[in-house]
N, C-alpha and C positions, 0 to 999 in steps of 0.2 A: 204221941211223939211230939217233940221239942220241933218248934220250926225258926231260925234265923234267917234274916235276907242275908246274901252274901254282900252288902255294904255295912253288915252291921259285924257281921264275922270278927274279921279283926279286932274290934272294941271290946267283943263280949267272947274272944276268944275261951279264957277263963272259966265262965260260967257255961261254953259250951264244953268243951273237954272235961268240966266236971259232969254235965247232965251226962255226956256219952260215956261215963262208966256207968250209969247207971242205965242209959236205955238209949236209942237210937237219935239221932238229932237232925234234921234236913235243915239246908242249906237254900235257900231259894236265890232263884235268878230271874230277877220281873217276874216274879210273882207265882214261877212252876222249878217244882223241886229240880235240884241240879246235882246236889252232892246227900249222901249220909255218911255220918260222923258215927263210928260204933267203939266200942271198946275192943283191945287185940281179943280178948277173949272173947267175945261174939263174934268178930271175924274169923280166929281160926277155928271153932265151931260151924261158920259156914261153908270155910272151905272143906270140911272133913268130909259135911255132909254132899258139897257137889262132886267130891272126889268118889264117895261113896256111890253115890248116884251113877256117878262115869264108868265106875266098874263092874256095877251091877249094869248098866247098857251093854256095855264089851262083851262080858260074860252071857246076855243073852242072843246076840249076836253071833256068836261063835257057837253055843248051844242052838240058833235058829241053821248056821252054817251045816252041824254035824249031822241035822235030822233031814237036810237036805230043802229047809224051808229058804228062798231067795225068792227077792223080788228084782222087775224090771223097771222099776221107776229110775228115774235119771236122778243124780246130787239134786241138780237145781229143786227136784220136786218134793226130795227127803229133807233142803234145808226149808223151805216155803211150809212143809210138816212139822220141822222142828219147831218153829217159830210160831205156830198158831198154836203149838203142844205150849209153849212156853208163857204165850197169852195168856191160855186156860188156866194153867198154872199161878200165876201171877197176877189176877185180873186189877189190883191196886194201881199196877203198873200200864196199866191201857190207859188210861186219863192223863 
């Protein structure tokens, strides 16, 4: 992946919009990424798949509801869950 500092962005706007149709571009801010540049076609491919994703949660939720599987954990503890699920997931994005 293409890495620009975001004082250079404006200059090389050009040659970034063209690398981002071809593959992702990061943006840096002092020296840690801030922004990526993607083409609409990889974005709405990734929204398809979070939305996919979202639906297949729902649906297992509603399937844990019907079998009478619930839990007592509190929000605060399901979201402090969500986010180390997301870590795992993700681990590029821990640095």
């Amino acid at each position: 992946m293409r890495e620009f500092a975001s004082t250079k962005a404006k200059d090389k706007w050009g040659l970034i919009s063209d690398t981002a149709l071809r593959e992702p571009v990061t943006i840096t801010r002092h020296g840690r990424p801030s922004l990526i540049v993607t083409s609409v076609q990889d974005y709405q491919a990734l929204q398809r798949l979070k939305y996919s994703q979202l639906k297949a949660d729902i649906q297992e939720g509603l399937d844990d509801l019907e079998q009478g599987r619930v839990s007592t954990k509190t929000v605060d503890d399901l979201i402090a869950e969500g986010k180390e699920r997301l870590k795992a997931a993700m681990p590029d994005a821990n640095t």
